[in-house]
N, C-alpha and C positions, 0 to 999 in steps of 0.2 A: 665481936668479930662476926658472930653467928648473923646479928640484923644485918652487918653489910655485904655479908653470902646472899640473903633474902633479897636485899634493897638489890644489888645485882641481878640475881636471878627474875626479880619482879623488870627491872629495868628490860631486863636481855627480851621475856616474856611481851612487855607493852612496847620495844622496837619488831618483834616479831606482829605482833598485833598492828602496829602500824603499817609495815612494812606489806605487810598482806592486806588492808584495806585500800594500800595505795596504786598495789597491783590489780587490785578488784577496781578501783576506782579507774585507773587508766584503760581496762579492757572492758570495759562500759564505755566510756566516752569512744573509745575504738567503735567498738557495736556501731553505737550513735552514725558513728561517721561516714560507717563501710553503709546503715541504711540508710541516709540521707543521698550517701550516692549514687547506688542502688536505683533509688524512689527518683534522682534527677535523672538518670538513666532512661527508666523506665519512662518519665515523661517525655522528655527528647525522642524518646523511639517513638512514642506515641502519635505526639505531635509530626516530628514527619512524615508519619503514616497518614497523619490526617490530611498535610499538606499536601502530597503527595496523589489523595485522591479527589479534592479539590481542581488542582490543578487538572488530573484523567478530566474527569466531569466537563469543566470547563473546556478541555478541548473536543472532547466530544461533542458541548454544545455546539463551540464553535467551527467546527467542521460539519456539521448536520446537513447544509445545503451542500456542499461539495461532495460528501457521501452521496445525498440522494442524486448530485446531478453526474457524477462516476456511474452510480447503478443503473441510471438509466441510460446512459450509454454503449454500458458494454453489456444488456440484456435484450439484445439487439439479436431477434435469430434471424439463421441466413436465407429464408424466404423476402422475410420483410427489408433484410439488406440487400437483397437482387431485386424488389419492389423500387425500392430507392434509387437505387441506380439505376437503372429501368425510365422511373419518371427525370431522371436528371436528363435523361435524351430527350426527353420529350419538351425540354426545357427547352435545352438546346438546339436544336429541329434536328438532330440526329437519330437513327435508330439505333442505340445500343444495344447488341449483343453479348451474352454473356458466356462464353466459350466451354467455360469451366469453375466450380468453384470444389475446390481441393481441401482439408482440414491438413494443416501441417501441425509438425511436431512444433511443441511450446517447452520454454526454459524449465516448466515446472514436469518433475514426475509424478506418475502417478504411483500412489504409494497405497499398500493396503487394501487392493479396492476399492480406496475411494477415486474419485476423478477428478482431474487439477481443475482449480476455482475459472480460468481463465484458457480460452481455447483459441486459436487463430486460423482463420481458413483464408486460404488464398482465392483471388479471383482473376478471372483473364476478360480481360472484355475488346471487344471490336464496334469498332465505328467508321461508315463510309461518309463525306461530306463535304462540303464546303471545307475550306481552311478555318473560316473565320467560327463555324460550326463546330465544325472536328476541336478547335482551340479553347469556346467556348466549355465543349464539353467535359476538355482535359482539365480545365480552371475549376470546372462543378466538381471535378471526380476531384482533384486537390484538397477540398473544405465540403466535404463530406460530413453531417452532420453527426456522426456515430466513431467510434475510436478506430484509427484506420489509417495508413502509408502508402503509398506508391512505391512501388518496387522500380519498375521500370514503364517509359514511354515511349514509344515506337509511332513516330509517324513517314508515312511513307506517301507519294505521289503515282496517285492510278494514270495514266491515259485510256481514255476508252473512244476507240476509233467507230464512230459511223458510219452510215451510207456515203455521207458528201466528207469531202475531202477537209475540214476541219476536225478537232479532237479536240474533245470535252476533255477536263483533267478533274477530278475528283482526287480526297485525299484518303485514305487512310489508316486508324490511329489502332494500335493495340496497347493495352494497359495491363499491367500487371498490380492487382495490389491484395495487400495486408488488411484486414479486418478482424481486430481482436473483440472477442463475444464471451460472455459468458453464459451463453446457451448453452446446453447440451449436446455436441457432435457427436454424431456414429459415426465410426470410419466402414 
C-alpha cells in the first residue's frame, strides 16, 4: 500500500510539474505574441510617419513655384504699388491720381507683439478722360499685377463749358480698391 501512497504522491508531484510547465509554456508563447505586436505596431507607426513626411516633402516640392510666385506678389510695398498704378495711367493716356492710400484692418490679429503676416491698405484713385481712356484705365486697374480688388467704381460725366457756345464733356472715374501686401504698414 505504502508504493501506491508514493506512486500517488510521485503522480500528483509530475501532474503538478507538468501542469506548471504548461502554464510557463503558455505565458511565453503569450510574451511572444504581445512582442510581435508590439514590434508590428511599432513598425506601422513608423512607416506612417515615414509616409507621412514623404508625402509634406513632395508637396512642398510641388508647390515651390506657387510659393515663390504668392511671395512675390504680396511683397509688394505701397510706394511701388502707387508706382504701378501711376504707370497704368500712363498707359492709358490718363492721369491717375491717387487720392488716398489708407492701411485697413485685416482678418488676422495681431497677437504678441508680433504683426499679422499679411496687411491690406486701401486706395482711392481719380481719373479725368476720355471715356474710352477712363475705361481703359478701369480694365488696367482690374488685372493689376499684384494681389488686389476693387472695392468700388464710380464713373461720372464732367461738362466743361467754354468761351464758344459748345461743351466738351470729359469723364470722370474714382476707384476704390483692396491691395493686400505683405510689407510692413505703420498706421
Amino acid at each position: 500500500m505504502r508504493n501506491i501512497g508514493v506512486l500517488a504522491w510521485i503522480a500528483v508531484a509530475a501532474a503538478l510539474v507538468l501542469w506548471t510547465a504548461v502554464v510557463m509554456y503558455d505565458s511565453w508563447i503569450s510574451a511572444q505574441l504581445e512582442a510581435r505586436s508590439s514590434q508590428t505596431t511599432d513598425v506601422q507607426t513608423t512607416s506612417e510617419r515615414d509616409i507621412a513626411a514623404v508625402r509634406l516633402h513632395a508637396l512642398a516640392r510641388d508647390t515651390e513655384n506657387q510659393r515663390a510666385q504668392l511671395d512675390s506678389l504680396t511683397h509688394a510695398d505701397v510706394i511701388s504699388v502707387a508706382d504701378t498704378i501711376e504707370g497704368i495711367g500712363k498707359i492709358s493716356g490718363v492721369q491717375l491720381k491717387i487720392g488716398a492710400a489708407t492701411p485697413e484692418s485685416t482678418a488676422q490679429k495681431k497677437s504678441e507683439g508680433k504683426t499679422a503676416a499679411l496687411n491690406v491698405v486701401g486706395f482711392v484713385i481719380e481719373a479725368d478722360g476720355t471715356f474710352a481712356a477712363v475705361m481703359q484705365a478701369a480694365a488696367l486697374l482690374e488685372s493689376l499685377p499684384i494681389l488686389s480688388s476693387i472695392q468700388n467704381l464710380e464713373f461720372e460725366r464732367v461738362m466743361a463749358f467754354s468761351d464758344s457756345k459748345s461743351a466738351k464733356s470729359t469723364w470722370h472715374l474714382t476707384a476704390r480698391i483692396r491691395v493686400v501686401t505683405a510689407a510692413d504698414i505703420s498706421s
